[in-house]
C-alpha positions in Angstrom: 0.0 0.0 0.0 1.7 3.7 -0.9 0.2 6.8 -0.4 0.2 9.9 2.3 2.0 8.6 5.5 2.2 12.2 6.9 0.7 16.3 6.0 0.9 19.4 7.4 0.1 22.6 5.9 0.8 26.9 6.9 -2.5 29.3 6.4 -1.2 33.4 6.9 -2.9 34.8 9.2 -3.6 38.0 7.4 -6.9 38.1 5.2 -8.3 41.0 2.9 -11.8 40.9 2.7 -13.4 41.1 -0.9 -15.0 44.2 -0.2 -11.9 46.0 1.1 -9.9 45.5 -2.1 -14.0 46.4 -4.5 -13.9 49.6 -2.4 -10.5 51.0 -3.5 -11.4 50.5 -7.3 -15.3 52.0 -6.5 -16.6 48.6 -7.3 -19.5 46.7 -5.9 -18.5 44.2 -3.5 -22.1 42.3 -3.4 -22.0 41.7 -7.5 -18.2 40.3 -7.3 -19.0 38.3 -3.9 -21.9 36.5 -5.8 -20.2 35.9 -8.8 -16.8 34.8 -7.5 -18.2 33.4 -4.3 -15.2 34.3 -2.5 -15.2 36.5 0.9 -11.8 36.6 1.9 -8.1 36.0 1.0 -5.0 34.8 2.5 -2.2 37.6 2.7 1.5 36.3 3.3 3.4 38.8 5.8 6.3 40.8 5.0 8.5 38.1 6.3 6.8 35.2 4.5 7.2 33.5 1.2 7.2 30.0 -0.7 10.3 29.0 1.3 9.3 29.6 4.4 5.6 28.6 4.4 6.7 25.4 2.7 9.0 25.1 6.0 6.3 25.5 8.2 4.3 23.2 6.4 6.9 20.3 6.4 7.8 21.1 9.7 4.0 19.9 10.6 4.3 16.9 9.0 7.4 15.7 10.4 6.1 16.4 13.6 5.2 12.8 15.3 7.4 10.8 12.8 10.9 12.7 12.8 12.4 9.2 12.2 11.3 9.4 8.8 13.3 12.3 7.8 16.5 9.9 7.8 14.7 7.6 4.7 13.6 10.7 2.6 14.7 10.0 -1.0 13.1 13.1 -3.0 12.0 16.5 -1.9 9.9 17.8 -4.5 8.2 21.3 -4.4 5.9 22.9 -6.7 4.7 26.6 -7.1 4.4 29.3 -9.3 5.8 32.2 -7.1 9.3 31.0 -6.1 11.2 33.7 -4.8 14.4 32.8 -7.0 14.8 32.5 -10.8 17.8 30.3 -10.3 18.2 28.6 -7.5 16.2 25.7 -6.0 14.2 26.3 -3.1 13.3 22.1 -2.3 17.0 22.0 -1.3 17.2 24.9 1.3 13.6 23.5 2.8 15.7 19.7 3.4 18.0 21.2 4.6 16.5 23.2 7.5 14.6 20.4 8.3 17.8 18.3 8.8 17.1 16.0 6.0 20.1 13.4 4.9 21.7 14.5 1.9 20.9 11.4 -0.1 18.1 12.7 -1.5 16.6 13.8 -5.0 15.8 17.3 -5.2 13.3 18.9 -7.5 11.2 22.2 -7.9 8.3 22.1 -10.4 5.9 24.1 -12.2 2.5 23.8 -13.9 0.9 26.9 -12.7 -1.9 25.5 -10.1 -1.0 22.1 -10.5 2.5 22.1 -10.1 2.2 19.8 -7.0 0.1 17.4 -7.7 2.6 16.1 -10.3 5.6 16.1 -8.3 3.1 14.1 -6.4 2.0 11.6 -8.6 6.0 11.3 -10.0 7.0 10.9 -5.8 4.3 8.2 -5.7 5.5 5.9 -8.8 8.8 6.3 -6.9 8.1 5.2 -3.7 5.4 2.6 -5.0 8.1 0.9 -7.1 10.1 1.0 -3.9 13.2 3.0 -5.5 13.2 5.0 -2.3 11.6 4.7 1.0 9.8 8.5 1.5 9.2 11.4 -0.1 8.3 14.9 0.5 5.8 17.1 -1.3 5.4 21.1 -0.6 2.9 23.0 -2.4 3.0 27.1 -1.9 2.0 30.2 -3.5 2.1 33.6 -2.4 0.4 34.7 -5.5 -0.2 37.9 -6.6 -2.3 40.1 -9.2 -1.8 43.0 -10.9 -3.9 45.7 -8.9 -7.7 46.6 -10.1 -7.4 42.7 -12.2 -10.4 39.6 -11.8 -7.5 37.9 -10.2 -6.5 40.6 -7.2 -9.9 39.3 -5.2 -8.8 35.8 -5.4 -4.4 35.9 -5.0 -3.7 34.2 -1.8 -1.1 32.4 -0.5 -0.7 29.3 1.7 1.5 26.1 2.1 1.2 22.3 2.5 3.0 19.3 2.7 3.1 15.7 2.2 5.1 12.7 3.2 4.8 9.6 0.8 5.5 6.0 1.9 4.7 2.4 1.9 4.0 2.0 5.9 1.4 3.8 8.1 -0.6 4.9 5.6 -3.0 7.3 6.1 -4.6 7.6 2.7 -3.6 5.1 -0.1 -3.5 6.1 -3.5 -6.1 4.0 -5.0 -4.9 5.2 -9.0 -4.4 8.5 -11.2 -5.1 10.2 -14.3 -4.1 13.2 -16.2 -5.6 15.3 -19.0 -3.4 17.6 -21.1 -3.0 20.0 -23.8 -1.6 23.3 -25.0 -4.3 25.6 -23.9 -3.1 29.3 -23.4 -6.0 30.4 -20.6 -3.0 31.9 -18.1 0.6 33.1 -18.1 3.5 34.8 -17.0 6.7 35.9 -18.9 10.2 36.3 -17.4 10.7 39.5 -15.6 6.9 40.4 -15.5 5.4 41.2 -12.1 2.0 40.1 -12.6 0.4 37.4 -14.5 -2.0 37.7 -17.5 -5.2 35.6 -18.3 -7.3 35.3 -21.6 -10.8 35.0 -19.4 -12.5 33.6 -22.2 -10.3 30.2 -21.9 -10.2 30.1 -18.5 -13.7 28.3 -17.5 -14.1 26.2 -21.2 -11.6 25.4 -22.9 -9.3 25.6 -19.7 -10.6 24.8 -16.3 -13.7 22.7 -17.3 -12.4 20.5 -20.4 -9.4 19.7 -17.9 -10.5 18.6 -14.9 -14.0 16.7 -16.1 -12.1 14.9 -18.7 -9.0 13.8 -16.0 -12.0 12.9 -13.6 -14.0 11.2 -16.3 -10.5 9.3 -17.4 -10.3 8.1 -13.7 -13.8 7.1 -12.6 -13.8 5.1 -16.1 -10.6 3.5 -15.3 -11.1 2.2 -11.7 -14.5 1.5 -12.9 -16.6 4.0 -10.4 -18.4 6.9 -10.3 -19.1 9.8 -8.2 -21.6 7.6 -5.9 -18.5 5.6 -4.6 -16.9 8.3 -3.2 -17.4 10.3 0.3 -15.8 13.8 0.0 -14.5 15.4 -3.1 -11.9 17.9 -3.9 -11.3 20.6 -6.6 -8.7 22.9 -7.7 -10.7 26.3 -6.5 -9.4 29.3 -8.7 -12.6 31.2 -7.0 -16.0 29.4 -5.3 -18.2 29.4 -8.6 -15.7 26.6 -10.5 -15.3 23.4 -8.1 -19.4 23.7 -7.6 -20.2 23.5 -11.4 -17.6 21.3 -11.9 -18.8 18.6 -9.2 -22.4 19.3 -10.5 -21.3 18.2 -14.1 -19.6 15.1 -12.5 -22.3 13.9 -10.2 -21.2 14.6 -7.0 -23.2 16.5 -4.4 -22.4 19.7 -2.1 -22.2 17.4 1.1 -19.8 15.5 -0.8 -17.2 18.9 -1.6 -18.2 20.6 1.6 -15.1 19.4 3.7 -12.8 20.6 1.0 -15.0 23.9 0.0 -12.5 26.5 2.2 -12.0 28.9 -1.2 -14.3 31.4 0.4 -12.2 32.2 3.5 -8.6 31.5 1.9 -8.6 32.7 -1.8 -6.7 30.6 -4.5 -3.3 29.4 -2.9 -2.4 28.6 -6.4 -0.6 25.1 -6.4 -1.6 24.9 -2.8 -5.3 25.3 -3.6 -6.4 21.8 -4.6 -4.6 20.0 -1.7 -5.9 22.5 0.8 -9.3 21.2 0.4 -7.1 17.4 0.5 -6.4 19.1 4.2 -9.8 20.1 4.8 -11.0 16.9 3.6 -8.7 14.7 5.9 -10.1 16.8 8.7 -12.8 14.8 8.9 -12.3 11.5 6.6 -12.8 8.0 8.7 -11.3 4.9 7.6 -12.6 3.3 5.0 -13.9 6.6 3.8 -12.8 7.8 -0.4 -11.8 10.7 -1.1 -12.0 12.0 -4.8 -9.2 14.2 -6.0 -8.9 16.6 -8.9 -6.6 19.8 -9.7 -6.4 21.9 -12.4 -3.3 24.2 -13.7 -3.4 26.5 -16.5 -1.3 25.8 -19.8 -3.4 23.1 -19.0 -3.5 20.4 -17.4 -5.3 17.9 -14.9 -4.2 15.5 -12.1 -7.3 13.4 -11.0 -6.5 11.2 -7.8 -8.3 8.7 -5.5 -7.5 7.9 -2.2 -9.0 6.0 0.2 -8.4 6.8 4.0 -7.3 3.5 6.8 -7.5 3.7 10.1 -3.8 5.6 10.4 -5.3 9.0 10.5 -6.8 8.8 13.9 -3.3 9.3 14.9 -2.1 11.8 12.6 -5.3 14.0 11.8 -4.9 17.5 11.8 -6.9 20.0 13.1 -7.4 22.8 10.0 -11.4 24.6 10.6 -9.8 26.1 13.8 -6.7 28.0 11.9 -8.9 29.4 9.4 -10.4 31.3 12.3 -6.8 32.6 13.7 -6.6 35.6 11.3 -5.9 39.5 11.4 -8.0 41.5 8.5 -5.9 44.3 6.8 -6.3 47.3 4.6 -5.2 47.6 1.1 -2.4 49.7 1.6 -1.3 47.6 4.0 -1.7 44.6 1.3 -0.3 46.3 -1.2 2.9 46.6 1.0 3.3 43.0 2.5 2.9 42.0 -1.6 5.5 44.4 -2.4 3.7 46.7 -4.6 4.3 49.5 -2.9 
């Protein structure tokens, strides 16, 4: 059995409210609210980036099986919004956390799913037993150029996840992904903010993506949305993982675990496996778990999991931290984000 031995994950405790950032741009909060169906955001702190949140993450993780730093064989981190050009930032996160040296090092990126295939590529390794552990980060502090459809959505967050083959917590039951060369969202060298073409970003981009990797899946392990217990979308704003788990067949009770875009934003690659942590929250063994996230260029990484009895030991507790926040202004968020 291979899958997620160990998680943790780092929330900001900063938020901007919705209505704080429609207000500077004399915009109506109520009409954006509705349409984006997102309240709040995450705001990384002055002192904060992917580096450090990924850190704190980790550092969760690790925290009841420290032993299993000594058998990590790949450290893999994905995100759009690393704070170097050239330089690897999985290599500076193993080594604060004390990690042997033995160990392959990787930083990836496919936009909002840059994760969840440096997940999927750590699972064939440690399923195939080539190495004994791996470690995951996802992080964003993402950003949007000011008085843009993305600035009410930008957050930032962190988590993390140790692979094995012992003490699973949530096997990996199979995978699929759906690809193409779909130009919905982008950023060139040097530029400061991305760009988006928003007629690709619901169909052809976020939609034809993730309902065709889901599809593939549910098809190949012969299932369908009635098998599963809790689902989990790539959120890029509220209005997008609800249609998409309409079109699929899966209810609101079944997202509702994983349905935190509201009070965080879009962490970017950390989005998707935020509503993983939400979902774990409250999984019991024997419970599913359906898995899906998107990233623009595009792409799609459908998983399954299916949660044993291992997480009553290592659950963690997530609703409460969303609650541990401090609301800012926009100047204020214009600072910590380094536009001013």
């Amino acid at each position: 059995m291979s899958g997620i031995v160990s998680y943790g994950y780092y929330v900001p405790r900063y938020r901007i409210k919705t209505e704080t950032i429609a207000a500077q741009w004399g915009k109506c909060d109520d009409k954006i609210e509705k349409s984006l169906k997102v309240h709040e955001k995450a705001v990384a702190g002055l002192d904060e980036d992917v580096a450090t949140m990924s850190y704190a993450a980790s550092t969760m993780a690790f925290g009841d099986i420290k032993e299993t730093k000594q058998s990590i064989g790949a450290v893999f981190i994905g995100s759009e919004t690393f704070p170097y050009a050239v330089k690897p930032v999985s290599t500076s996160i193993a080594e604060w956390l004390d990690i042997p040296h033995g160990y392959l090092a990787l930083d990836t990126q496919f936009a909002c799913k840059a994760a969840t295939g440096a997940l999927i590529a750590a699972h064939g390794l440690v399923a195939s037993k080539q190495i004994d552990h791996a470690l995951i980060c996802a992080a964003d502090r993402a950003n949007a150029k000011p008085n843009d459809a993305l600035e009410y959505a930008a957050g930032s967050g962190a988590n993390a996840w140790v692979l094995g083959n012992e003490n699973v917590l949530a096997e990996i039951e199979g995978w699929s992904s759906y690809s193409s060369d779909t130009p919905d969202f982008w950023r060139r060298s040097k530029q400061d903010y991305p760009s988006h073409a928003g007629r690709f970003s619901g169909e052809p981009g976020y939609f034809q993506h993730l309902l065709s990797a889901s599809n593939n899946l549910l098809t190949k392990l012969n299932r369908t949305a009635e098998n599963y217990t809790y689902a989990a979308f790539h959120m890029p704003n509220g209005a997008f993982p609800l249609k998409a788990a309409k079109s699929l067949g899966f209810t609101v009770d079944q997202l509702k675990a994983s349905y935190i875009v509201p009070q965080l934003g879009n962490s970017y690659a950390a989005s998707a496996l935020m509503g993983l942590v939400g979902t774990l929250e409250v999984a019991q063994p024997g419970e599913t778990i359906f898995f899906c996230s998107y990233g623009s260029g595009a792409g799609a990484d459908a998983i399954s999991f299916k949660v044993t009895k291992e997480i009553l030991k290592r659950r963690r507790v997530f609703a409460e931290t969303l609650q541990q926040k401090t609301y800012i202004d926009y100047a204020t968020y214009l600072r910590f984000m380094g536009m001013i």
